[in-house]
Backbone as JSON, one array per atom type, in Angstrom:
{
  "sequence": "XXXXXXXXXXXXXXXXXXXXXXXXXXXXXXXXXXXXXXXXXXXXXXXXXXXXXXXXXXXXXXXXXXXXXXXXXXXXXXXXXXXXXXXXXXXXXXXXXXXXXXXXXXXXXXXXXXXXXXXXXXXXXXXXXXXXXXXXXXXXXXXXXXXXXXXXXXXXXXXXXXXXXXXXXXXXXXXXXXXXXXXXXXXXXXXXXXXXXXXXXXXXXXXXXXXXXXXXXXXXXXXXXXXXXXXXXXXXX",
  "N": [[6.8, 23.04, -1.53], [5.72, 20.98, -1.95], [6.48, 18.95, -0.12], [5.61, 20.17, 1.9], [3.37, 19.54, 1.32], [2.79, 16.5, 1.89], [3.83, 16.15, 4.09], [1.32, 17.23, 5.3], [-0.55, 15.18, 5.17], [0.8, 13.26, 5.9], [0.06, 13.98, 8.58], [-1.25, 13.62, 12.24], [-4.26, 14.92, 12.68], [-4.28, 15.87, 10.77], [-5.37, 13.67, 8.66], [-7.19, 12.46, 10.64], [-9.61, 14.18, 10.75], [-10.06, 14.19, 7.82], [-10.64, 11.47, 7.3], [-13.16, 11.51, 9.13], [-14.96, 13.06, 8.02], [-14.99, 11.96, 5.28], [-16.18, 9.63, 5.8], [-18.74, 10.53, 6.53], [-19.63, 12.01, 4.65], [-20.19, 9.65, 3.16], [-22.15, 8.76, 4.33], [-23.95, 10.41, 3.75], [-24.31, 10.19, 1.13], [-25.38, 7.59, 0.95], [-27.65, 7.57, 2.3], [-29.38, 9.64, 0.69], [-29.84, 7.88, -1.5], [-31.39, 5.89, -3.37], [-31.7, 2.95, -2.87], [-31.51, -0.23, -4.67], [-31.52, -4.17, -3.64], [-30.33, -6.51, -5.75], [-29.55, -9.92, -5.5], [-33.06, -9.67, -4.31], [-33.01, -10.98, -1.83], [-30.62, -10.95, -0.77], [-29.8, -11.32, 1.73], [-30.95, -13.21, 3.5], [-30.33, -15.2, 2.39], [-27.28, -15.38, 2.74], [-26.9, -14.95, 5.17], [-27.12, -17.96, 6.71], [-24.32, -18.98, 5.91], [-22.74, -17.59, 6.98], [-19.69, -16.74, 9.01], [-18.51, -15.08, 6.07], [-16.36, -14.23, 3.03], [-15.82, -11.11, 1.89], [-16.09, -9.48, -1.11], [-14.54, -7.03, -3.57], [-14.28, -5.03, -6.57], [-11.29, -2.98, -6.65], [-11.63, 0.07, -7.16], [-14.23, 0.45, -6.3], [-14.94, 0.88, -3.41], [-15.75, 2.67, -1.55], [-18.32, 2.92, -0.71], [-18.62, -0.07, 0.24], [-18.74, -0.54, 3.31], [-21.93, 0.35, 3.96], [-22.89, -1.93, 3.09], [-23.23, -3.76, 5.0], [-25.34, -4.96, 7.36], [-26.65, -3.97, 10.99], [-26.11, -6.22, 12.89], [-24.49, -7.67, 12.23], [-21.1, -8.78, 12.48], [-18.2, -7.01, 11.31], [-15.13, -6.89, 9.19], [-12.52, -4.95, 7.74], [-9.81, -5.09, 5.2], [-7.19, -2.9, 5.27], [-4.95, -0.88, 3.8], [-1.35, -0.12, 5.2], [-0.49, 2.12, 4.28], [-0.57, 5.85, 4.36], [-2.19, 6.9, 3.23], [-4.23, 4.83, 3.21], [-4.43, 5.27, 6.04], [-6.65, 7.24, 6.35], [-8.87, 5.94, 5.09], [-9.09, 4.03, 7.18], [-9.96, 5.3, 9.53], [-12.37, 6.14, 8.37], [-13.97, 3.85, 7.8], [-14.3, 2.64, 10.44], [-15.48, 4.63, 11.7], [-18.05, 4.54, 10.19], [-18.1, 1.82, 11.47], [-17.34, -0.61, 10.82], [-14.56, -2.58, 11.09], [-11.34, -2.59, 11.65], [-8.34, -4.48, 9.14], [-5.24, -4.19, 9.41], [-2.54, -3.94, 6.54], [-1.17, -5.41, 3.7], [-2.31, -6.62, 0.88], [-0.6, -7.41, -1.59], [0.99, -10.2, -2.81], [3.48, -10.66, -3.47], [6.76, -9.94, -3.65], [6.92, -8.01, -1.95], [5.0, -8.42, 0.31], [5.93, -9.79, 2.77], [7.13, -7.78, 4.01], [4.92, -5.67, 3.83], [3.32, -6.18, 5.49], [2.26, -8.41, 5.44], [1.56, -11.37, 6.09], [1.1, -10.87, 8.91], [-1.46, -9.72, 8.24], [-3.12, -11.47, 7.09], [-2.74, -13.68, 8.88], [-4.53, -12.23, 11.03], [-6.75, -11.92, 9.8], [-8.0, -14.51, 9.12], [-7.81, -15.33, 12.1], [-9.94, -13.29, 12.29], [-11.88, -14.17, 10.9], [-12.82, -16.69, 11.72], [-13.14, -15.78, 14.58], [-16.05, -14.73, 13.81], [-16.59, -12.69, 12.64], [-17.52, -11.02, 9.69], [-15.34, -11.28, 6.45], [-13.73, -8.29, 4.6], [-12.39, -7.25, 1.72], [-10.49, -6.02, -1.27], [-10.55, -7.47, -4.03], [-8.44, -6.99, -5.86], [-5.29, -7.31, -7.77], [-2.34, -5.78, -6.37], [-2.79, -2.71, -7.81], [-3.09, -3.42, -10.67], [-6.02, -3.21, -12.27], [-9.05, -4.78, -12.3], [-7.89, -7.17, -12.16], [-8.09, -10.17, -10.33], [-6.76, -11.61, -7.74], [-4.7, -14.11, -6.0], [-4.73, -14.08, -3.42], [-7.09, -13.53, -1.87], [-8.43, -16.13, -2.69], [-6.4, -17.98, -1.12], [-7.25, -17.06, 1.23], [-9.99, -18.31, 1.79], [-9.55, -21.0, 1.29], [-8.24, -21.44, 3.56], [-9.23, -20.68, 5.48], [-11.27, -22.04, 5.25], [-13.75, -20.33, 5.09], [-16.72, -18.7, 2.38], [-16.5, -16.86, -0.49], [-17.81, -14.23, -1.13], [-18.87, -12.46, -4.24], [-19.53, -8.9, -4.58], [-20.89, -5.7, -5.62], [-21.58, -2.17, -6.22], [-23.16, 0.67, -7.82], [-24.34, 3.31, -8.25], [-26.24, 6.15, -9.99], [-25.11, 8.95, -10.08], [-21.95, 9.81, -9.67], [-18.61, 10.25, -9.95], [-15.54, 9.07, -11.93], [-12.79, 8.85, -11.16], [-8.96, 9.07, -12.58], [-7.51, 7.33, -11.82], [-5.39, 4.2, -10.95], [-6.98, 2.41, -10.65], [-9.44, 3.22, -11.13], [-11.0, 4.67, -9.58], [-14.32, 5.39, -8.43], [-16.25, 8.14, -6.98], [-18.94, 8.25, -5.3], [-22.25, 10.02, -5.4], [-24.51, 12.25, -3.99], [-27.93, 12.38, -4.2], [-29.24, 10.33, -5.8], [-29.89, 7.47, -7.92], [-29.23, 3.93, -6.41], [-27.74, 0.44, -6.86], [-27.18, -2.68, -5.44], [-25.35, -5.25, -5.73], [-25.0, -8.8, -5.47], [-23.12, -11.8, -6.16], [-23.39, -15.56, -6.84], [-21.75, -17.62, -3.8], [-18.09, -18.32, -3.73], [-16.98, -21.41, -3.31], [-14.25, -22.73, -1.72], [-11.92, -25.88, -1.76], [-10.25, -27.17, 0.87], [-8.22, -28.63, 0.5], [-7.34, -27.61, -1.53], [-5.31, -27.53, -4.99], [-2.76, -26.41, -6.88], [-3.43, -26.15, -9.72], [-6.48, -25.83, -8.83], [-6.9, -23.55, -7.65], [-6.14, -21.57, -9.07], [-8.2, -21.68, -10.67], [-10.05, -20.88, -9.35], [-9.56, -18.17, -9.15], [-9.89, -17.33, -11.09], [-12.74, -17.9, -11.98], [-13.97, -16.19, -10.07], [-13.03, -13.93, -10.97], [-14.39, -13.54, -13.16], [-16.81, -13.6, -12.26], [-16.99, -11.03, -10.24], [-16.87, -9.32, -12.5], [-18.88, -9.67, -13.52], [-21.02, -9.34, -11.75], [-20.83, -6.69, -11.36], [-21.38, -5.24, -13.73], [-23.78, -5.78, -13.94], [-25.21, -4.29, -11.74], [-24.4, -1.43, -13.0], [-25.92, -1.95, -15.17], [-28.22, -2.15, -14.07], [-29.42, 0.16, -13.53], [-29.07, 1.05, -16.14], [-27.01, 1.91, -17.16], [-23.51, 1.62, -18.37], [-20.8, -0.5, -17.55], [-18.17, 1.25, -17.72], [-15.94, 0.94, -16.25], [-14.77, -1.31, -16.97], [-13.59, -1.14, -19.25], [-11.61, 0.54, -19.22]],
  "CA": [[5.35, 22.88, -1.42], [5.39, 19.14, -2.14], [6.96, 18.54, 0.84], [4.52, 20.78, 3.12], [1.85, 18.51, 1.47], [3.06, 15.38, 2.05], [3.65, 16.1, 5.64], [0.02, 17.32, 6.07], [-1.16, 13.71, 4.39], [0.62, 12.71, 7.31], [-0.36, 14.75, 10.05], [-2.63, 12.52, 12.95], [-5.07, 15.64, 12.85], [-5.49, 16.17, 9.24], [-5.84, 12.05, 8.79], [-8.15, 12.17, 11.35], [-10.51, 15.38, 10.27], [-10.71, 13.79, 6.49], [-11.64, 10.11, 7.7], [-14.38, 11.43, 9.7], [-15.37, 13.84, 6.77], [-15.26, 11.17, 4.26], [-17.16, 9.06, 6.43], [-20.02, 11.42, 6.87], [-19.91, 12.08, 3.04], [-20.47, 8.8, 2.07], [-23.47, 8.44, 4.63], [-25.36, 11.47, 2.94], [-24.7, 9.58, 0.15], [-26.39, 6.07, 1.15], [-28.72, 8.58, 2.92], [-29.88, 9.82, -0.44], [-29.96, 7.04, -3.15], [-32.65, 4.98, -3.49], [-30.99, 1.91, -3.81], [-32.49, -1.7, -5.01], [-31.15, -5.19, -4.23], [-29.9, -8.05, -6.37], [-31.11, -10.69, -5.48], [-33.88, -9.41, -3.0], [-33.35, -11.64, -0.2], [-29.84, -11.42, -0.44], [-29.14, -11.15, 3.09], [-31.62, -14.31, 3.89], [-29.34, -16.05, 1.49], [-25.98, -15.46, 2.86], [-27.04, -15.49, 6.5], [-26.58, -19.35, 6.71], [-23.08, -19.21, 5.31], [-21.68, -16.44, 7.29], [-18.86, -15.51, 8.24], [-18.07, -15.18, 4.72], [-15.23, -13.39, 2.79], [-17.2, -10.04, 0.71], [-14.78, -9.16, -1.98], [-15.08, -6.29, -4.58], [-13.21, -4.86, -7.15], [-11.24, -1.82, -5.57], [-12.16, 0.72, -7.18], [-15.9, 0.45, -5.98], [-14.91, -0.07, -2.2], [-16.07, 3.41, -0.86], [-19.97, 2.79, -0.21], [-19.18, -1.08, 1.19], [-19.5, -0.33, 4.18], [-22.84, -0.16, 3.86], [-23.83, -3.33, 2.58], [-23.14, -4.29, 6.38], [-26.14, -4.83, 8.62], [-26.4, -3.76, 12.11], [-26.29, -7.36, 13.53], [-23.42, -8.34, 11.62], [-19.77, -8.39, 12.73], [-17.51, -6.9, 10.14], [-13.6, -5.73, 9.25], [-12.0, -4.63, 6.4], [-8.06, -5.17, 5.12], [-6.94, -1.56, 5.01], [-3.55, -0.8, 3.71], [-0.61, 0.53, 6.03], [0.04, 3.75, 4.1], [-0.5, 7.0, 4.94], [-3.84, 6.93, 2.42], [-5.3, 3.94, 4.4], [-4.95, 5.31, 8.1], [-7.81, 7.91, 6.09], [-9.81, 4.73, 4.96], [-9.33, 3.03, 8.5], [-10.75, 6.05, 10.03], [-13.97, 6.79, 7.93], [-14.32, 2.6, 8.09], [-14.29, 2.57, 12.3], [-16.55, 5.47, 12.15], [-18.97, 3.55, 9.9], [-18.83, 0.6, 12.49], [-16.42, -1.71, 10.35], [-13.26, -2.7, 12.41], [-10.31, -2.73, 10.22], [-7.03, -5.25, 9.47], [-4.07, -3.24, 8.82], [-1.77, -4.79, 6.27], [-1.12, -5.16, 2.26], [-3.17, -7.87, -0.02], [0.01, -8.17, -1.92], [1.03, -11.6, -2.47], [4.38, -10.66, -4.26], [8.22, -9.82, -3.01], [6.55, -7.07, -0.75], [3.97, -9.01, 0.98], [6.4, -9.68, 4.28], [7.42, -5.96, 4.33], [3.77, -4.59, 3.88], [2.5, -6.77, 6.68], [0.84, -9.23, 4.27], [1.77, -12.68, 6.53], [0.61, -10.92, 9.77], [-2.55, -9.12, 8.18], [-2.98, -12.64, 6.65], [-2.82, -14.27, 10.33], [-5.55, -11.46, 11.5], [-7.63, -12.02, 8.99], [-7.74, -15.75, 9.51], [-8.48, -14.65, 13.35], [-11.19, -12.39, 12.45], [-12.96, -15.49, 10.49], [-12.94, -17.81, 13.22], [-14.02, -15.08, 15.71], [-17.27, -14.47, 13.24], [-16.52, -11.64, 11.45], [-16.87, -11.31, 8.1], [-14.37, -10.05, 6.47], [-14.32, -7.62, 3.39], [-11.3, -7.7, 1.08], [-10.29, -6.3, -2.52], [-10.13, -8.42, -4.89], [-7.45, -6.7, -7.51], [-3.82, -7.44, -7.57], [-2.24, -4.64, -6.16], [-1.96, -1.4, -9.21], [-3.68, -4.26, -11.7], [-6.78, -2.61, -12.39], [-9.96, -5.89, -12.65], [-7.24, -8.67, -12.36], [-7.77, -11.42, -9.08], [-5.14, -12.06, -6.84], [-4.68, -15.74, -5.13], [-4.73, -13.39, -1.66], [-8.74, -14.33, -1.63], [-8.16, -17.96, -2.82], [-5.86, -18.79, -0.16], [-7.73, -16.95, 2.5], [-10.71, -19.01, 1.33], [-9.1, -22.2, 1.29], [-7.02, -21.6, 4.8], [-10.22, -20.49, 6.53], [-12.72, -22.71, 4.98], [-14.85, -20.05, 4.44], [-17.24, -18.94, 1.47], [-16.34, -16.05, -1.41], [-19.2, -13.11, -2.19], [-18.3, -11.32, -4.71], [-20.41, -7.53, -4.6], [-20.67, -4.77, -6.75], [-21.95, -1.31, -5.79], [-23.35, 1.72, -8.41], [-24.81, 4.62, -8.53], [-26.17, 7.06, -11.65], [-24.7, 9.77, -10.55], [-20.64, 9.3, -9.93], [-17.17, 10.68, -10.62], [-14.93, 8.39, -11.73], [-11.29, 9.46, -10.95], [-8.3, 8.77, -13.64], [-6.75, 6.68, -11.06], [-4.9, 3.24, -11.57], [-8.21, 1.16, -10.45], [-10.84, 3.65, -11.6], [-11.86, 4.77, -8.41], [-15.77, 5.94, -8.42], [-16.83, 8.73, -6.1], [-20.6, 8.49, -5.71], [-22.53, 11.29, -5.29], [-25.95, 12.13, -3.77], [-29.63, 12.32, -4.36], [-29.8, 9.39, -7.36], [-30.48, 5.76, -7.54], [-28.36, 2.93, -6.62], [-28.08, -0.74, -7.03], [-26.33, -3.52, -4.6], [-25.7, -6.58, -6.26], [-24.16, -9.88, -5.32], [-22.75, -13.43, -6.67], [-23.26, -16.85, -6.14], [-20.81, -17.94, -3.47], [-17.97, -19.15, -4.4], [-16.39, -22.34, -2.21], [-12.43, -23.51, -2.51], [-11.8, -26.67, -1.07], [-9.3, -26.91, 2.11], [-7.27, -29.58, 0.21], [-7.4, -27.46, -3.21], [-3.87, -27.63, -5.37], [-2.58, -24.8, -7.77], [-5.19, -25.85, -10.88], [-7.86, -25.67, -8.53], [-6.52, -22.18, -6.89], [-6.33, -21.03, -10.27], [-9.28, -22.31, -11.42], [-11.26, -20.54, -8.39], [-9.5, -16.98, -8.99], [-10.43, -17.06, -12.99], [-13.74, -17.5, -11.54], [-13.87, -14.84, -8.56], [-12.79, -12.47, -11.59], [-15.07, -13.47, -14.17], [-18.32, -13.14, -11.22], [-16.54, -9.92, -9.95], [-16.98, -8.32, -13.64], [-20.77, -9.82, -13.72], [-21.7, -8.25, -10.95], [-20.61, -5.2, -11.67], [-21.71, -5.37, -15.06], [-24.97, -5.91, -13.37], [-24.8, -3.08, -11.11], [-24.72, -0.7, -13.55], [-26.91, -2.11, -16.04], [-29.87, -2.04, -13.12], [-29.64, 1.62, -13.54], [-29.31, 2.08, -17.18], [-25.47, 2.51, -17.8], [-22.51, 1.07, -18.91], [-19.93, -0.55, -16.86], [-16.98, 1.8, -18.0], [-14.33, 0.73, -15.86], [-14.32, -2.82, -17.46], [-12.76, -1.09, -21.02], [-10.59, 1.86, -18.83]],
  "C": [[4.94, 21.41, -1.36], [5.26, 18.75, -0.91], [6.2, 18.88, 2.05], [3.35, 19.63, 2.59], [1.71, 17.42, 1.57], [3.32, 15.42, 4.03], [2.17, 16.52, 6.67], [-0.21, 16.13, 5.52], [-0.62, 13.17, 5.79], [0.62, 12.7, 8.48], [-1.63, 13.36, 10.41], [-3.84, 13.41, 12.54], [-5.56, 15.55, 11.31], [-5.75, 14.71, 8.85], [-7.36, 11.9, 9.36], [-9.51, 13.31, 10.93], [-10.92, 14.49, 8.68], [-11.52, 12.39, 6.46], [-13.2, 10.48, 8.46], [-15.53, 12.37, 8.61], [-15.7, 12.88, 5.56], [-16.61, 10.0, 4.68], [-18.39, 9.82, 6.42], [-20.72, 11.69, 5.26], [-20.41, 11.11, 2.3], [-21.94, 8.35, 3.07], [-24.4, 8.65, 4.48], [-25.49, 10.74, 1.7], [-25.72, 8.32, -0.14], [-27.82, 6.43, 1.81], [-30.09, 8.77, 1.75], [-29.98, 9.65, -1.49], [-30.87, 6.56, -2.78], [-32.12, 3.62, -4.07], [-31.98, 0.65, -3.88], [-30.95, -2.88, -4.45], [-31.42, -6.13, -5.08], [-29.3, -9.19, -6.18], [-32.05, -10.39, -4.55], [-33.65, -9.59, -1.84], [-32.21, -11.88, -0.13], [-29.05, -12.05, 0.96], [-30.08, -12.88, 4.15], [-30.88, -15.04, 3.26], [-28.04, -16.53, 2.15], [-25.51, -16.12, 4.73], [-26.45, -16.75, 6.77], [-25.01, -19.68, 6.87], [-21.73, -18.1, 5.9], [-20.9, -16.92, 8.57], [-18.6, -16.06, 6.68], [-16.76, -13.93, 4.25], [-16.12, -12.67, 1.8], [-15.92, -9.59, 0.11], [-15.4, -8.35, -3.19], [-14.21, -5.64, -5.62], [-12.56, -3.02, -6.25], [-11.42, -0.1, -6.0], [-13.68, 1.46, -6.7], [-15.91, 0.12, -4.39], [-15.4, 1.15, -0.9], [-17.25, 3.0, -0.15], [-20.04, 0.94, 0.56], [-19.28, -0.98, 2.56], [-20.93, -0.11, 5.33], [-23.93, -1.36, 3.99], [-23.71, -4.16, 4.18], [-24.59, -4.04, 7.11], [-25.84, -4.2, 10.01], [-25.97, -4.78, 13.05], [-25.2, -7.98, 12.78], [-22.29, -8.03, 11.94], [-19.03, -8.19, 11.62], [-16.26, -6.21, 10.09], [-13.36, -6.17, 8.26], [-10.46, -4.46, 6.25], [-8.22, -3.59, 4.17], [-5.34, -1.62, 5.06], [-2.88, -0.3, 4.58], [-0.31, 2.36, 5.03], [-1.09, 4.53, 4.18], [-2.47, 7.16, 4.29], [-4.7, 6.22, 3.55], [-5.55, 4.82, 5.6], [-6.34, 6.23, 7.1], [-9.36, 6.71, 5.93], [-10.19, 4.24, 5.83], [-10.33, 4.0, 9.19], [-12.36, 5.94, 9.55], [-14.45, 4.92, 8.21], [-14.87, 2.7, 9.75], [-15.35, 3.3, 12.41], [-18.16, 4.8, 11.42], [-19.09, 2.13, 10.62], [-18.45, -0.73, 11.9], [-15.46, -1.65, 10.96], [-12.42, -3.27, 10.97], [-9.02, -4.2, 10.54], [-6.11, -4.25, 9.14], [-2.85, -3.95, 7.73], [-1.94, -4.63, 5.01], [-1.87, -6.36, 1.97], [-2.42, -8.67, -1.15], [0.83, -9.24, -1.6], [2.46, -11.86, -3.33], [5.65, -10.63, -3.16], [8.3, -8.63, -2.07], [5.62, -7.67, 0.65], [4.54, -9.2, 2.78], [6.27, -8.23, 4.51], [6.02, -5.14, 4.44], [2.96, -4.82, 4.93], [1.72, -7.42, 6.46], [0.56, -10.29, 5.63], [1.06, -12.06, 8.04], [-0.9, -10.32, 9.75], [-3.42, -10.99, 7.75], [-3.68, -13.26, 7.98], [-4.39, -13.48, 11.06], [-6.71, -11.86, 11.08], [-8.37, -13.23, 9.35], [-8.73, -15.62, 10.51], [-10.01, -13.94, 13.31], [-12.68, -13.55, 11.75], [-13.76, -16.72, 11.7], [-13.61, -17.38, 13.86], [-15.73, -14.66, 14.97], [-17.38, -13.07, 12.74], [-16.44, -11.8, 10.4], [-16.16, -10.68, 7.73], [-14.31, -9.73, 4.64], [-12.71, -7.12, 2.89], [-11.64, -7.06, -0.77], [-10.06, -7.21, -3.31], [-8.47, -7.9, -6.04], [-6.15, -6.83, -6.92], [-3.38, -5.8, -7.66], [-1.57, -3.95, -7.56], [-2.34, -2.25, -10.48], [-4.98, -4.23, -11.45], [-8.0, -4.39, -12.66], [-8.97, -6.94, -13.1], [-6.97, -9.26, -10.45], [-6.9, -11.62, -8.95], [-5.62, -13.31, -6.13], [-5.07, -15.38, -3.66], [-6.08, -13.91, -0.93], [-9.13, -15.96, -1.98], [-8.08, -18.5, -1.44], [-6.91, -18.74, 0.94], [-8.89, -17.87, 2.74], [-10.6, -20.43, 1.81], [-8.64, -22.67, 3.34], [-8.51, -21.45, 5.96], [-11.42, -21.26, 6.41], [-13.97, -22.01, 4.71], [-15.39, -19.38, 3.19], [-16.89, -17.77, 0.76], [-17.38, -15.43, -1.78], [-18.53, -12.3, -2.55], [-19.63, -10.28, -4.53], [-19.85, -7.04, -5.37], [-21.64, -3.33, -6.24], [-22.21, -0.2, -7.08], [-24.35, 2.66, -8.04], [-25.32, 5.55, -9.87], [-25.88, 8.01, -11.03], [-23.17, 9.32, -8.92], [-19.69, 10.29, -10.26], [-16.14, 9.88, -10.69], [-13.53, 8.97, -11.67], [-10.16, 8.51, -12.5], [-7.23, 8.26, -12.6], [-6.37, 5.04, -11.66], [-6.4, 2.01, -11.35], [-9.47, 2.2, -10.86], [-11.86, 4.12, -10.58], [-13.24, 5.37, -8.85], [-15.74, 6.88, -6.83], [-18.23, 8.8, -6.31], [-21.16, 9.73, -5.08], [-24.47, 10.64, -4.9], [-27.04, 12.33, -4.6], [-29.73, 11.23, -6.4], [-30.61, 8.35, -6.84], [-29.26, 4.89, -7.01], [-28.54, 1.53, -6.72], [-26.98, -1.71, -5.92], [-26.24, -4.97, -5.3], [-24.5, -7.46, -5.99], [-24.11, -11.43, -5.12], [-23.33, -14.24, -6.29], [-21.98, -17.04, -5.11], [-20.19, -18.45, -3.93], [-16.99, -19.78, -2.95], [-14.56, -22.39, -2.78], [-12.58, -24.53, -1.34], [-10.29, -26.42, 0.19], [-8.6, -27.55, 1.24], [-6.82, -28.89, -1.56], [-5.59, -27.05, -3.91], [-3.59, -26.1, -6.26], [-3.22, -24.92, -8.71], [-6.1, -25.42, -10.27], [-7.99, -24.47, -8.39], [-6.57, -21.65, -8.31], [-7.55, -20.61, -10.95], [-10.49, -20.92, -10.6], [-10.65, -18.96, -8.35], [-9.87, -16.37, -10.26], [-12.18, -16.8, -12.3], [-14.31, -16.46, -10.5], [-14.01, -13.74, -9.98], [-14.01, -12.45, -12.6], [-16.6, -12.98, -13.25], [-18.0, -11.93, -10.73], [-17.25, -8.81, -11.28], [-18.73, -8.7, -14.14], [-21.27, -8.61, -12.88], [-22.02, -6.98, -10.95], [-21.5, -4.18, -12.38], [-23.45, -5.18, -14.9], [-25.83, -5.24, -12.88], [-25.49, -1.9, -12.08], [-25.88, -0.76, -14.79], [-28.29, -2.3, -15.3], [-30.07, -0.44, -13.22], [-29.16, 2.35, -14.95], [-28.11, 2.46, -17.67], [-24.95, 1.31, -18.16], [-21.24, 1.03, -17.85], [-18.68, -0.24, -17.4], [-15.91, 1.73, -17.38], [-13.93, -0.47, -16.22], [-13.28, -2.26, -18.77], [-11.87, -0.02, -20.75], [-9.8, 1.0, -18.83]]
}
């Protein structure tokens, strides 16, 4: 039985039927919240500074898609396994253009297609896309990876962290805490100060600028949910 369900996970058809399903699911959802931003005029804000790198923690990465304008070019680093192609799908169909490739920055990073998602990425900056990126070290639940440093540094351009909630939710007992949001509530959009890294920046600075990424990552959040009255419970999972 395992084995039959592991080979539908990676059937093209059933891939393709749940991405466009998930996609559709999460549009009734943005359909029917009532969401607020934080800060109002974010999008008059960022304008200026774009392309920019939008980075979130990954549990909360269903509903970005969203936070995209119509007038804005945008792609998202979507993993190579069998999960992702589902992600890449419902992404494409929401009108984000994907990278394909891993975010780890460890003794997998060649093998997952880090160095050429890496290279893309890069590419997709230049060409004026922004591009939209986890922040968490891969299976390390609200801990920054250097992956958004470097890219930062290598591309010269600027760090928003976001944060996405909802009051009504299911959070999964997954290793990052995934959130499924759910229709007819409220929601909230909220996001950071930019943050800069210099082109010339060394390993204190790189350090320096992923302590911070994490500590504005867990504001935001924090933020998020406290615009609607809760408690950011995946900070103490």
């Amino acid at each position: 039985m395992k084995s039959l369900s592991r080979k539908l996970r990676k059937s093209v058809w059933v891939q393709r039927a749940a991405g466009v399903l998930a996609a559709e699911f999460l549009r009734l959802v943005w359909w029917t919240n009532r969401f607020t931003a934080d800060p109002p005029d974010i999008y008059e804000r960022v304008e200026p500074e774009m392309p920019l790198i939008m980075t979130f923690w990954h549990g909360q990465h269903f509903m970005m898609p969203f936070v995209k304008r119509k007038q804005y070019k945008a792609k998202v680093l979507v993993s190579r396994h069998h999960d992702g192609e589902i992600n890449a799908i419902a992404a494409e169909r929401l009108h984000v253009g994907t990278v394909r490739g891993s975010g780890d920055h460890g003794n997998s990073f060649q093998r997952k297609g880090g160095v050429t998602a890496f290279k893309e990425m890069l590419r997709a900056l230049d060409e004026k896309f922004n591009m939209a990126v986890t922040a968490d070290v891969p299976k390390v639940s609200r801990k920054a990876g250097l992956g958004i440093i470097m890219l930062a540094r290598e591309s010269g351009r600027p760090i928003m962290p976001v944060a996405i909630a909802t009051t009504r939710f299911h959070r999964l007992k997954n290793w990052d805490r995934s959130v499924i949001h759910l229709p007819f509530g409220r929601g909230a959009v909220v996001a950071g100060d930019l943050i800069h890294v210099p082109p010339d920046a060394d390993s204190a600075t790189m350090e320096n600028a992923r302590q911070e990424l994490e500590t504005r990552l867990n504001d935001v959040t924090g933020r998020a949910y406290a615009a609607l009255g809760l408690a950011d419970e995946g900070l103490h999972g």
